[in-house]
N, C-alpha and C positions, 0 to 999 in steps of 0.2 A: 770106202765100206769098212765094217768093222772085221776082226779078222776071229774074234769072240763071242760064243752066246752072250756068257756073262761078263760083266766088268765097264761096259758102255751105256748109255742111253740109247734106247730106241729113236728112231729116225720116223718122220711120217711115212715113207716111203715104205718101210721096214711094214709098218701096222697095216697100211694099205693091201700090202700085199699076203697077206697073213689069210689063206680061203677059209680056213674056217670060221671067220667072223663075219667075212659077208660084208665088209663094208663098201657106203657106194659115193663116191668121191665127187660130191655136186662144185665146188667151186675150189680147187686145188690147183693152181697155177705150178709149171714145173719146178720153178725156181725156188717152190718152197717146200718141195718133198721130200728134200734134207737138212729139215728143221726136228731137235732133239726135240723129246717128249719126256720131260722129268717127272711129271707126274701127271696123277689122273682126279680132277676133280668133278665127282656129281652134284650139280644145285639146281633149283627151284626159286633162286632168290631173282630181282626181280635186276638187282646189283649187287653184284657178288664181292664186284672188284677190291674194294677194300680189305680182301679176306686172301689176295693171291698173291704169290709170290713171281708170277711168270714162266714161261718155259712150260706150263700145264696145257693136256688136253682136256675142253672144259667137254660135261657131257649134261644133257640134258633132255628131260622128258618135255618139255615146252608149256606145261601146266600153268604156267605165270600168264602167260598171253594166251584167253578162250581167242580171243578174235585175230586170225592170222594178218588181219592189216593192222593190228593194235603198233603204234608209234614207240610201245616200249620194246619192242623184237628189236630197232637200229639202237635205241639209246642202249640194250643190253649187249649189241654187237662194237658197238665206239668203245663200251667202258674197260670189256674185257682186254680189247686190242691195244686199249692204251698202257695196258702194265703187260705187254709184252707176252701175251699167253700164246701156243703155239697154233694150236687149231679149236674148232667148235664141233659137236656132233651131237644131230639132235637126232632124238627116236621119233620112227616115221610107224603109227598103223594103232598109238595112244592117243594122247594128247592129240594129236594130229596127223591124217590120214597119207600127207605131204608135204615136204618140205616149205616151209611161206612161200611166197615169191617174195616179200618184204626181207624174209634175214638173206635169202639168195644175193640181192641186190645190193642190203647193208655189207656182207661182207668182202663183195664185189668193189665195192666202196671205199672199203677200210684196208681191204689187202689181207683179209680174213681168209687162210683156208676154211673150207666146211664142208662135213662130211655126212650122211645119213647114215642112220644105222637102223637096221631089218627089225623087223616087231622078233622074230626068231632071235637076236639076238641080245643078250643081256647085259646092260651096264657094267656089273662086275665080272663080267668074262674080258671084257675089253679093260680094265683095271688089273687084273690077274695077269692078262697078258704083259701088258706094260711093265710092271712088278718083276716078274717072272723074268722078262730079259735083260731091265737093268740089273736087277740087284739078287738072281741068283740064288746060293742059299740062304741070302737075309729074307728070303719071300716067307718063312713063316711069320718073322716079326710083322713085318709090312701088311701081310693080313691081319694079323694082329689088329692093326690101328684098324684097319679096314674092317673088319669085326666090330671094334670101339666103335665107330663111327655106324656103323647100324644099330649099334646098340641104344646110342645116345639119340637117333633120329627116332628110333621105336616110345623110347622113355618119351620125348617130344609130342608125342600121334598121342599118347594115352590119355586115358581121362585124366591125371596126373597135371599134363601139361608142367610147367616152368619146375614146378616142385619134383615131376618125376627125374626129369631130365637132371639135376643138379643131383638129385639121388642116386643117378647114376653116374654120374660126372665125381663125387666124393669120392664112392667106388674105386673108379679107375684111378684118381688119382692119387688116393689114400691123405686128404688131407679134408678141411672141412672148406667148403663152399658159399659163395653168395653172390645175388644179384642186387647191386641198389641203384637207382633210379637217380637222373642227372641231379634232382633237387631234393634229395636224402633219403627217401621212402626206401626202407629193406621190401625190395618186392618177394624174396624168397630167399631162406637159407638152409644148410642142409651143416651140421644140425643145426635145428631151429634155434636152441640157445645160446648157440656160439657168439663173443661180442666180435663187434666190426668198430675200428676208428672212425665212423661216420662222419663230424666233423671234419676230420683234415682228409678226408677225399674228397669232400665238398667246398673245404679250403682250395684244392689245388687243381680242382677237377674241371681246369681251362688247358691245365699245360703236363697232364700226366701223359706219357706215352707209355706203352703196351709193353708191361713188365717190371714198370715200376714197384719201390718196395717203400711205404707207409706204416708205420709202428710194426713192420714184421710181415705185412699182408704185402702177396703181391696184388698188384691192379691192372685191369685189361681192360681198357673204353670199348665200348660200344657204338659201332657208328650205323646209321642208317640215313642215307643218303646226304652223306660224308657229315653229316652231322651227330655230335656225341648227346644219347639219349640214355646209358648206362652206364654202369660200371659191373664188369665180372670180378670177383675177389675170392683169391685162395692164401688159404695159410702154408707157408714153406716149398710155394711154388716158383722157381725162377726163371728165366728165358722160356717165353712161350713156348710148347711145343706142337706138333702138329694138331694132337688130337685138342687144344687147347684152343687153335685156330679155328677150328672144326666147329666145338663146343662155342664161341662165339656165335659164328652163323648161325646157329639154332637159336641161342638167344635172343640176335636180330631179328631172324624171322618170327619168333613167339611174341615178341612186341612190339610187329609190326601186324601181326594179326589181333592183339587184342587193340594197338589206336585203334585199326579199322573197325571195331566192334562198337569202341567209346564215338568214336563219330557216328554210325550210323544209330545208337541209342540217343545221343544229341540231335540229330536233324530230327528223327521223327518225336522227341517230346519235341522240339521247337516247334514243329509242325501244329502240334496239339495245343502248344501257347499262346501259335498267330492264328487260329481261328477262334482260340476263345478271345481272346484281345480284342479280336473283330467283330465278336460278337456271332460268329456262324456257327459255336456249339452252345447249348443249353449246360447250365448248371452244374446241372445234375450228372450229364453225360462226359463235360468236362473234368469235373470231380473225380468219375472212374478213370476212366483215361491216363489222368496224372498220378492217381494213387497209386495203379498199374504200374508206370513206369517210376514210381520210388518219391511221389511226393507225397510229404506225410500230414493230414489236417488237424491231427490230434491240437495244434494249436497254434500260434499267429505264425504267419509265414511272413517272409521280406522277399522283395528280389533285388538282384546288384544285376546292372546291366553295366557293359564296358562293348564300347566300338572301338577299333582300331585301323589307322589309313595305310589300308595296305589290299591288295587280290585277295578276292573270297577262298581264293585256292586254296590262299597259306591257311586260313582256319582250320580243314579241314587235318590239319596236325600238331597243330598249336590250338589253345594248350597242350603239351606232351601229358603233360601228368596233372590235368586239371581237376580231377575226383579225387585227390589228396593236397587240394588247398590248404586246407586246415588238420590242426594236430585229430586222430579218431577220437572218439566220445567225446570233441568239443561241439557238436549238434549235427541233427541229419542235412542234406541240402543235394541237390539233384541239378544238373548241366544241362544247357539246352542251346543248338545253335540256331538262328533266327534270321535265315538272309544272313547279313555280315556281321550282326551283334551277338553277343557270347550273353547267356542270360544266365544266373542263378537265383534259383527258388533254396532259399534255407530256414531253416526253423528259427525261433526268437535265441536262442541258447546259441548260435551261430558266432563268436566273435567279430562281427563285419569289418569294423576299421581290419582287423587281418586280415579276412578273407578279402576286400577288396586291395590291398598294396600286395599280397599272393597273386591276385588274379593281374596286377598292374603291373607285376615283374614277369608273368608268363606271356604276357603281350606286348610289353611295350618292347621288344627287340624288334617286333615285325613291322613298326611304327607306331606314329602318335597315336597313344590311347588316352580316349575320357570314358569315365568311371563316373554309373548315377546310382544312388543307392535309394529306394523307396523302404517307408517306415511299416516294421508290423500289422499285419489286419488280418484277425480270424479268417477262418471258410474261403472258399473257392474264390467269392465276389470279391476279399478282402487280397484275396491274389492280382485282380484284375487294379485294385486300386491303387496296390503297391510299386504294378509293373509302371503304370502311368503316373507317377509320384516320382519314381526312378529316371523315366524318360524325360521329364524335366527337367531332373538335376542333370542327366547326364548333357540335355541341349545346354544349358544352363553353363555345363561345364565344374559345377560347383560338387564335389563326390560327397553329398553329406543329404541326408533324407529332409531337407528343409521343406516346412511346410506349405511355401509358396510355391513349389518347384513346376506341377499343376498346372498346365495353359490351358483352360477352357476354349476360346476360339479356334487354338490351333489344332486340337482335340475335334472339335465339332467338323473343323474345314477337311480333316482327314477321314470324312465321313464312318467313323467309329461309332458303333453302337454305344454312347458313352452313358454309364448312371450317372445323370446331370445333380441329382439329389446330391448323391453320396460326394460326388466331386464339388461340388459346390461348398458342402459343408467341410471338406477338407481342405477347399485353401482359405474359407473363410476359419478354422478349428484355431489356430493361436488368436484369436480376437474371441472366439465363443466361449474358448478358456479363459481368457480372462475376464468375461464379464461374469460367468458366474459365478469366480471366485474372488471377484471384486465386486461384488454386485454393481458393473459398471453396464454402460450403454454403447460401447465403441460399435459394434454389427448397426443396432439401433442408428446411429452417428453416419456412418458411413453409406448407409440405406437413404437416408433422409439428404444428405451430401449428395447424391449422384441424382436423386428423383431432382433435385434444386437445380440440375446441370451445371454442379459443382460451385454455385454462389453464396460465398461462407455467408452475407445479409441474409438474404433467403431462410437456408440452410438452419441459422441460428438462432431465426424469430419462431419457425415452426418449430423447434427442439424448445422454447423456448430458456435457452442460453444466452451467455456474452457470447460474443462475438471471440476476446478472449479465452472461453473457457475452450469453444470449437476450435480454433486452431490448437491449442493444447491438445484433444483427443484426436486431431488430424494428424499432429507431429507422433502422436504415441503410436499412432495405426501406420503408421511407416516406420516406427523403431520395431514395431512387434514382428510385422511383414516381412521386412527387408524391401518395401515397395516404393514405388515414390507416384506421389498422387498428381507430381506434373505432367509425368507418361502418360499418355494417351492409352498405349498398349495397357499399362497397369489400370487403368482406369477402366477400357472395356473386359479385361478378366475378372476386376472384382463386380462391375456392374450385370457379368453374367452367371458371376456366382452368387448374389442376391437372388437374381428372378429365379435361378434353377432353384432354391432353396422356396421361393416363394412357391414356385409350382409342386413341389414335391414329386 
């Protein structure tokens, strides 16, 4: 036992018995009642661990987990244990009226002590105490931080968001601030015109560790589920300090709450894409729908579709930063997830080839991805045409808007409300252009070919041509295509995109 108030660390055993806190000791094995308690950390995160140093008693309102059997209570009880923290203590009569049985059990598991703590009882009273007996008269500084640290989580809550928090992160640390994003986006700086080496953080931003110094800036990654999705940067700040540690987590959590935002805005336009695609919204109701959610009809839209082989899981955080594809004011364009396919709807001003090797680099980590790109077409209908132009090329495998791309059978057999008109005339469109600006007959050729069930004699006395001339316009409608008329398959998509064209 210690023979001092101050000068020591507090012991579990020491807090335990501490009456006016009331604490109530659900899984404390005796063996570990004289485990030191160097410090007191309060979180909300879902995984803290990459944020602690050990020897902490962690404390927590349990807000992460509504559902007490939710599977992340043991994953949050494994991660803390494994960096060596001393005990867990969550608040009972908030968040939760009783302790899980699920973290009971986890920490039963892991060798976790764990303790409850009385709705009567407050977070920073049990932080003050800890304070208070290691360190004495340093307790005003040490509130201090503990002050910062309310500060910077209030800055967080405000309508402010990312911007407040760095506002007050400046503050304390009297130097200028910023957050940028794993693939270069300044997502917030405080001050706003301050420059940041952006490049050579994006240079080295595989192998930066936490404190590193860049043209003069220090750098602190960002991890969210041991994965780096930022970077924090301050001017003339060296060796992390606590409240810096601190100031991370909040980062993590601020952009972990706006993915969740960017996903659930993706599934639900995707939602709105795969009925109109299917054909089970009108128009007209379509049109609102996606105007709503940020697609603009002012004029022709594209979509770039990219599937990737990997758990539909992974999508829902990949892309990290997919709504800054492309540099700002190079065109509007709006994200959508679709089942496992990642869809963008972009305006004609869109640079594609960039936006889709952006979109090729934000997925191909998770595995093989193919990239289809459909070509411009005014209005809602001109969306539906483009998505299925894309889906071709993407089957296709070919990332380029080609005008064959288009499978009518395969389209019909997926019973798809399909405009047989308009698709027909778009994989027949490179042969329609050139006949009427060659004043040639190749659609004519090709119509009269297949009615003949493809016998050039036939074929070439009703055209009344050589024999000669018809395979020359034969060989030309497979240079223009990219198709080849010995295919069977090529042969029934263009023979169904004649009659759709005939039927209108």
């Amino acid at each position: 036992m210690k023979q001092s108030r101050f000068g020591s660390y507090a012991t579990l055993r020491a807090l335990l018995s501490e009456r006016s806190l009331n604490l109530e000791p659900v899984h404390v094995p005796e063996y570990l009642l004289d485990r030191s308690i160097r410090w007191v950390t309060v979180t909300e995160m879902v995984d803290p661990a990459p944020y602690l140093l050990g020897d902490e008693l962690i404390l927590t309102l349990g807000s992460a987990w509504e559902d007490p059997e939710s599977p992340d209570i043991e994953r949050f009880i494994q991660r803390i244990s494994s960096v060596g923290v001393t005990a867990v203590g969550i608040a009972v009569g908030l968040s939760h009226e009783t302790v899980p049985q699920r973290m009971i059990d986890a920490a039963s598991q892991y060798g976790l002590p764990l303790i409850a703590v009385p709705f009567t009882t407050t977070l920073r009273s049990i932080g003050e105490y800890i304070v208070d007996y290691t360190l004495g008269d340093k307790f005003a500084a040490v509130q201090s931080t503990l002050q910062a640290h309310t500060d910077l989580t209030e800055a967080l809550t405000s309508r402010l968001g990312m911007e407040g928090l760095l506002s007050r992160l400046r503050r304390l640390l009297e130097v200028p601030v910023a957050v940028v994003d794993y693939w270069g986006t300044l997502v917030a700086s405080q001050p706003a015109s301050t420059p940041w080496p952006m490049d050579e953080i994006i240079a080295r931003r595989t192998s930066i560790s936490s404190g590193d110094t860049i043209d003069g800036v220090t750098v602190y990654p960002v991890l969210i589920s041991d994965q780096r999705v930022a970077f924090v940067c301050t001017q003339g700040v060296g060796a992390a300090p606590e409240i810096m540690r601190f100031a991370l987590g909040l980062v993590a959590l601020e952009l972990s709450r706006r993915q969740a935002e960017q996903h659930g805005r993706r599934e639900l336009l995707g939602q709105v894409i795969s009925d109109y695609i299917q054909g089970d919204l009108a128009d007209y109701e379509a049109q609102r729908r996606l105007s709503r959610a940020g697609v603009s009809f002012d004029g022709p839209n594209r979509v770039v579709l990219a599937h990737v082989q990997c758990a539909p899981r992974l999508l829902e955080d990949i892309p990290w930063n997919v709504e800054t594809l492309v540099p700002s004011g190079a065109g509007e364009y709006a994200v959508a997830l679709v089942d496992d396919v990642v869809a963008v709807m972009c305006s004609e001003e869109v640079p594609v080839d960039d936006l889709a090797q952006a979109l090729h680099r934000h997925l191909d980590r998770l595995g093989e991805t193919r990239i289809g790109i459909g070509s411009p077409y005014p209005g809602v209908a001109g969306l539906r045409l483009s998505w299925l132009e894309a889906q071709g090329s993407m089957r296709s495998g070919i990332a380029s808007s080609s005008r064959g791309s288009m499978h009518l059978p395969r389209l019909m057999l997926a019973s798809l409300k399909v405009p047989l008109k308009s698709v027909g005339e778009q994989i027949l469109k490179v042969l329609l252009d050139y006949d009427r600006e060659n004043d040639a007959q190749l659609v004519q050729t090709l119509q009269v070919y297949l009615d003949c069930d493809c016998q050039s004699a036939d074929a070439a006395q009703r055209l009344f041509v050589h024999r000669n001339t018809l395979r020359y316009r034969l060989r030309l409608i497979e240079k223009l295509t990219g198709c080849d008329l010995n295919s069977f398959e090529d042969l029934v998509n263009f023979y169904l995109a004649v009659r759709a064209m005939e039927m209108g």
